[in-house]
N, C-alpha and C positions, 0 to 999 in steps of 0.2 A: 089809333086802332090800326093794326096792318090784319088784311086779309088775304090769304092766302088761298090759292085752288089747289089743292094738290091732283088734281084728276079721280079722286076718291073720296075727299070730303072739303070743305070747305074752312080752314081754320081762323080764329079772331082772335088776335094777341094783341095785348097791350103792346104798344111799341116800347121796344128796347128790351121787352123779355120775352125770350125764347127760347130752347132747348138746353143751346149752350150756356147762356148767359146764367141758367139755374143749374147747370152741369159744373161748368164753374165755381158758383157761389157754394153748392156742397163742398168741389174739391176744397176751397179755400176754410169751410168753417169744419172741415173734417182733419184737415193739414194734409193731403193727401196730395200730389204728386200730378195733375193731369196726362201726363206721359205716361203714367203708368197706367191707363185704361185703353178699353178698346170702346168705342163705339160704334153700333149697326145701326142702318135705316136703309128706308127706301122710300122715302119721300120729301120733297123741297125744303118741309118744314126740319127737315135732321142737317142738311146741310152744315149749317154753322158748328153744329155740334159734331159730327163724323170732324170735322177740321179741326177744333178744338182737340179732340182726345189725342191721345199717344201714335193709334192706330183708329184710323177710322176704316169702317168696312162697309159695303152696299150688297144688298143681295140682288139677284138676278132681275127678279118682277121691278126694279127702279128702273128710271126713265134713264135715258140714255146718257144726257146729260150730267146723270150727277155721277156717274163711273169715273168723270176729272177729277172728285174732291175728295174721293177715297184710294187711299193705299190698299184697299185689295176687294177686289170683285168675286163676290162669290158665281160661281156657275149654276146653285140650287135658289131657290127660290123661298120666299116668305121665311117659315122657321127652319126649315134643312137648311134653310141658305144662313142663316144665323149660327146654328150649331155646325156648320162649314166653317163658318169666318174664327167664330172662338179656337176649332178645333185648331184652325191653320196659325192664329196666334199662341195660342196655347197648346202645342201637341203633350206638354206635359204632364195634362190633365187627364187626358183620354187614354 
């Protein structure tokens, strides 16, 4: 069992599965590509997984720290700072 604080809840994961590792296992029984995603968090537990994807992104409200493991920092917060980070990988969409 790993337990995790993220300053906001408490999480308990089996060890060896966690965000990515089931981020992963989609990509792989989908054939999908993991490059070709983006993924957001903002908290210790997304880590792995922001590294994993293609594009990882952190919104503003994350700890300072995790701003090292993403390629791009959003400046808004919670979910603006989400529809930021898509917007900035994906201007295509918008």
């Amino acid at each position: 069992m790993r337990v995790l604080d993220t300053g906001f809840a408490i999480h308990l994961q089996t060890k060896g599965i966690t965000k990515a590792t089931a981020f992963l296992q989609i990509c792989e029984k989908t054939g999908r590509n993991p490059d070709a995603f983006l993924a957001v968090g903002d908290s210790h537990n997304d880590i792995e997984m922001i590294q994993a994807a293609g594009c990882g992104a952190v919104v503003r409200n994350c700890s300072d720290d995790m701003c090292s493991a993403a390629d791009y920092v959003s400046e808004k917060r919670y979910g603006e700072g989400f529809v930021d980070a898509v917007k900035n990988v994906f201007p295509s969409l918008f």
